[in-house]
Residue frames as qw, qx, qy, qz and C-alpha x, y, z in Angstrom:
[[0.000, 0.885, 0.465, 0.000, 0.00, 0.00, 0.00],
 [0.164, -0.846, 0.162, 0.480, 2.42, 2.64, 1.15],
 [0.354, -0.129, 0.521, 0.766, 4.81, 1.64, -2.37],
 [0.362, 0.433, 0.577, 0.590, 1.84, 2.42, -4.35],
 [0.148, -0.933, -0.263, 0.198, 1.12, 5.71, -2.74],
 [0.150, -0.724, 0.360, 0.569, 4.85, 6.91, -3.50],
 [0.455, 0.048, 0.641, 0.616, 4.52, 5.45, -6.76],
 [0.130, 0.867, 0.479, -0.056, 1.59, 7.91, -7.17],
 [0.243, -0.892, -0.039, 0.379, 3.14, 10.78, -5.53],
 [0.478, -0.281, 0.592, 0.585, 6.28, 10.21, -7.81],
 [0.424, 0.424, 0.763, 0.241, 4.38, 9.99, -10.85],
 [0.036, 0.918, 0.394, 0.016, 1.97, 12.82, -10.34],
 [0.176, -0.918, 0.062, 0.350, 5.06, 14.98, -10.04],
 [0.819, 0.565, -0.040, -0.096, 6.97, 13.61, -12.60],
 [0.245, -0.684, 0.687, -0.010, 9.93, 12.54, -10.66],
 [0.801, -0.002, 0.593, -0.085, 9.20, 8.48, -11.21],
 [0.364, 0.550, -0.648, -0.382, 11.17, 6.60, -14.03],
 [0.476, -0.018, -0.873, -0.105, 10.82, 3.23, -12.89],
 [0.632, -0.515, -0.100, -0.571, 8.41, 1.87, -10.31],
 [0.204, -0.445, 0.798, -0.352, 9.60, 1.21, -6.90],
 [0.886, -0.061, -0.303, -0.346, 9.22, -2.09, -5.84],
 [0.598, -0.491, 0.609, -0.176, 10.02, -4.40, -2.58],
 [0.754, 0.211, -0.588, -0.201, 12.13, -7.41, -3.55],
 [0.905, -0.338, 0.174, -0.188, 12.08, -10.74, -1.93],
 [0.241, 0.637, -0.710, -0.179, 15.49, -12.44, -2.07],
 [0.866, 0.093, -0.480, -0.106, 16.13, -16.58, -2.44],
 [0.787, -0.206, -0.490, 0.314, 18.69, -16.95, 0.41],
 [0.527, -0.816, 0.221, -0.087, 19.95, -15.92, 3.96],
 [0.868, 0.290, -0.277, 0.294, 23.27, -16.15, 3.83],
 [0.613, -0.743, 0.215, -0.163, 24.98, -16.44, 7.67],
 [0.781, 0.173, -0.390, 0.457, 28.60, -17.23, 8.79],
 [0.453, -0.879, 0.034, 0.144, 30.67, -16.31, 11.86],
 [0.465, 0.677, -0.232, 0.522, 33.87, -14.34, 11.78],
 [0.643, -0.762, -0.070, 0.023, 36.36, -14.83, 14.91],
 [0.194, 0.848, -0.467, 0.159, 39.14, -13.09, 16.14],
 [0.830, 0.150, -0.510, 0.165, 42.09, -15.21, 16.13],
 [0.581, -0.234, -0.375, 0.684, 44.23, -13.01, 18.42],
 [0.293, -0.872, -0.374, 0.115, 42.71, -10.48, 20.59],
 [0.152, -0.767, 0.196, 0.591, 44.16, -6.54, 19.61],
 [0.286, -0.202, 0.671, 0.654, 44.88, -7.71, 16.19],
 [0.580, 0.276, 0.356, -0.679, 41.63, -7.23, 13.97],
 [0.383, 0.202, 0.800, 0.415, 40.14, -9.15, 11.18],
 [0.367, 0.180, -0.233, -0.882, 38.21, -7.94, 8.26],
 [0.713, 0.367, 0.481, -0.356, 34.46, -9.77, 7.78],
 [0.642, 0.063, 0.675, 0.357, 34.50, -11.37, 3.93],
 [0.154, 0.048, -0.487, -0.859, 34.19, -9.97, 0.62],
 [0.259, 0.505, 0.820, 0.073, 30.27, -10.32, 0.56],
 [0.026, -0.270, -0.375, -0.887, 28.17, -7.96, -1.62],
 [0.041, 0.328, 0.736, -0.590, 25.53, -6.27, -0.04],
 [0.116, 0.699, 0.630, 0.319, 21.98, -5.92, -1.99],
 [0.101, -0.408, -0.137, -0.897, 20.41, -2.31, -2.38],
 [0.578, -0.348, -0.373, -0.637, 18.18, -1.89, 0.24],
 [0.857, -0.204, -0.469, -0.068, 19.11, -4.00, 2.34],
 [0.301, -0.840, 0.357, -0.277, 20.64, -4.29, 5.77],
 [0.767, -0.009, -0.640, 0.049, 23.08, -6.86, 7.60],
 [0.690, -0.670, -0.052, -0.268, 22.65, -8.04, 10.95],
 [0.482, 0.397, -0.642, 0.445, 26.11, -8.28, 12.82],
 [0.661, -0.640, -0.014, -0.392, 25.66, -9.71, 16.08],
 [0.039, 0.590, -0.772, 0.234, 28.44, -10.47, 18.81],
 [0.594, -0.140, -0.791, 0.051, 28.34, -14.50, 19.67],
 [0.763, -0.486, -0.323, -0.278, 26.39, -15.56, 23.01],
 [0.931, -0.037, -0.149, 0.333, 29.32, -17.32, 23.89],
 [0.384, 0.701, -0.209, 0.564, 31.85, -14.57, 23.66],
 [0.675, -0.458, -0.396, 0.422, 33.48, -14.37, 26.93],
 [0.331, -0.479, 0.017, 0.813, 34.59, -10.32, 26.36],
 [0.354, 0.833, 0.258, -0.339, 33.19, -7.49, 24.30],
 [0.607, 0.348, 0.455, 0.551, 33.91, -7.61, 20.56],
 [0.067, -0.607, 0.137, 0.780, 34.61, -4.31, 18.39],
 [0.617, 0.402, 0.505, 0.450, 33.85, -3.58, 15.08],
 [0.066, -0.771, 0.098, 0.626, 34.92, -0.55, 13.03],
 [0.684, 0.700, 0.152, 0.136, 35.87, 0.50, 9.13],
 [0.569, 0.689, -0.383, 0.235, 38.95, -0.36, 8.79],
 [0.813, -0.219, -0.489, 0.228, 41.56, -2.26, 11.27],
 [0.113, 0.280, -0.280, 0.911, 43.12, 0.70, 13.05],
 [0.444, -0.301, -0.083, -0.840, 39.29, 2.03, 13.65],
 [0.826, -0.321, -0.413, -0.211, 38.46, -1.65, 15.08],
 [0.566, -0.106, -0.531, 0.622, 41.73, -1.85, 17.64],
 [0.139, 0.268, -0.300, 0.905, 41.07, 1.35, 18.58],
 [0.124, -0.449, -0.852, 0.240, 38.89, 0.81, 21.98],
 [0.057, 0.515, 0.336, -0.786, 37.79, 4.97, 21.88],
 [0.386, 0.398, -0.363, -0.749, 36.49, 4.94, 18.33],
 [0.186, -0.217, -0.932, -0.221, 35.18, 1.01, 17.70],
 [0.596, -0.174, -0.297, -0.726, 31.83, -0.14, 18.04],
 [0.040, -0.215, 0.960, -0.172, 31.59, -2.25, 21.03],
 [0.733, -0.033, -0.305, -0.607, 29.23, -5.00, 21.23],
 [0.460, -0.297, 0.708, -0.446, 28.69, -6.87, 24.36],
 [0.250, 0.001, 0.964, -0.095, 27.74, -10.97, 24.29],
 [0.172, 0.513, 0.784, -0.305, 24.54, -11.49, 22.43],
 [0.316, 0.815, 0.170, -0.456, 24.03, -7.95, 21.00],
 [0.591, 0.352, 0.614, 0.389, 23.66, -6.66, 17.77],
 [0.236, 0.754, 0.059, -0.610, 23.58, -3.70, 14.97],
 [0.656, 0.624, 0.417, 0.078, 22.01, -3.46, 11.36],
 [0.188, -0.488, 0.399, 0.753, 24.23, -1.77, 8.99],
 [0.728, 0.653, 0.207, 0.007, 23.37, -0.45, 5.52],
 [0.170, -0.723, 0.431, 0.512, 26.63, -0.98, 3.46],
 [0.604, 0.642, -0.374, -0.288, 27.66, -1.48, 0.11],
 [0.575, 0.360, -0.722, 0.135, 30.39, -5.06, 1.19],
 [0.819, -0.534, -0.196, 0.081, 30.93, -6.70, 4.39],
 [0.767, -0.132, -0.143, 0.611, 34.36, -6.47, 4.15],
 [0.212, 0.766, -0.128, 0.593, 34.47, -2.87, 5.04],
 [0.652, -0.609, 0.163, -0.421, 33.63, -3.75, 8.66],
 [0.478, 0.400, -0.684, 0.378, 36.65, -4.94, 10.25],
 [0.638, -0.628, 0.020, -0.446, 36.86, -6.48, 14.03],
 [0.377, 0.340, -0.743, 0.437, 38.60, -7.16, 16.74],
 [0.667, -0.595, -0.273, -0.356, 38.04, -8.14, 20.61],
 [0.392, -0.748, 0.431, -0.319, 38.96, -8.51, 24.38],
 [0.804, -0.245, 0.537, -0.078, 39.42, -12.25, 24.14],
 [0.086, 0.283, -0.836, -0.462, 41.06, -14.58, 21.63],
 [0.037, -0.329, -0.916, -0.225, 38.64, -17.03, 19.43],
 [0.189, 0.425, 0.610, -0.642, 35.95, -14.36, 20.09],
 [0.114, -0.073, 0.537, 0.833, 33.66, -13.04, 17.44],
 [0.612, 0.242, -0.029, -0.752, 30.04, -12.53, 15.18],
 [0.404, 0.270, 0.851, 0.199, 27.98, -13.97, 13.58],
 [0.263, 0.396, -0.201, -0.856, 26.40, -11.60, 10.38],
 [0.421, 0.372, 0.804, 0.194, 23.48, -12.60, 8.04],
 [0.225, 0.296, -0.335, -0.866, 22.19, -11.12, 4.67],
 [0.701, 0.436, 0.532, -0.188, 19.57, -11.85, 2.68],
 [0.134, -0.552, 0.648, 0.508, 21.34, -12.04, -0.39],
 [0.902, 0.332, 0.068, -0.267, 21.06, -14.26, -4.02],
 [0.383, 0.767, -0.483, 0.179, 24.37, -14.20, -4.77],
 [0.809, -0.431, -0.384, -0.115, 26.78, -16.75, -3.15],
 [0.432, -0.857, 0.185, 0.209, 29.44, -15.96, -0.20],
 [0.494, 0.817, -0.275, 0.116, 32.94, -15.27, -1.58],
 [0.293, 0.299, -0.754, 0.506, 35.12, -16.25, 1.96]]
């Protein structure tokens, strides 16, 4: 309902070239990413990330010490500029790759787990 209101509204002003439209994708595509050695960071995989779409990066249950993520490995060691993310929690990102979103953590073998909805398959 609400796409075909803005596909009106679009129209009727004559902004609309193509008509918006919600897609459904074929797969969920989920893997975890752990840091080997705590202070050192890793980068998440080469995965393409649909238009539109968000991915869900959540720190493992399990984690025994608060994970970090950040853009770029500097930005993830560094404890006054990462993104921490206690046991369990999570945050949606809209980006264009995974692998911009480096991470690091207090513990060794900690780490995420990230899912996409995606068609396309994973790359690492």
């Amino acid at each position: 309902m609400i796409l075909e209101i803005l596909n009106s509204i679009l129209n009727a002003i004559g902004l609309q070239t193509k008509k918006l439209e919600l897609k459904n994708y074929s797969r969920i595509i989920s893997l975890i990413t752990r840091v080997r050695t705590a202070g050192t960071a890793v980068q998440l995989p080469n995965q393409a990330i649909p238009d539109g779409i968000e991915v869900l990066i959540s720190a493992l249950v399990l984690n025994t010490g608060t994970v970090y993520i950040g853009e770029g490995k500097a930005f993830a060691e560094d404890r006054n500029r990462a993104y921490p993310l206690a046991a369990g929690t999570g945050v949606e990102l809209r980006i264009k790759n995974l692998d911009s979103i480096w991470l690091d953590s207090d513990n060794d073998n900690d780490g995420v787990a990230w899912l996409v909805e995606n068609e396309d398959e994973v790359d690492g």
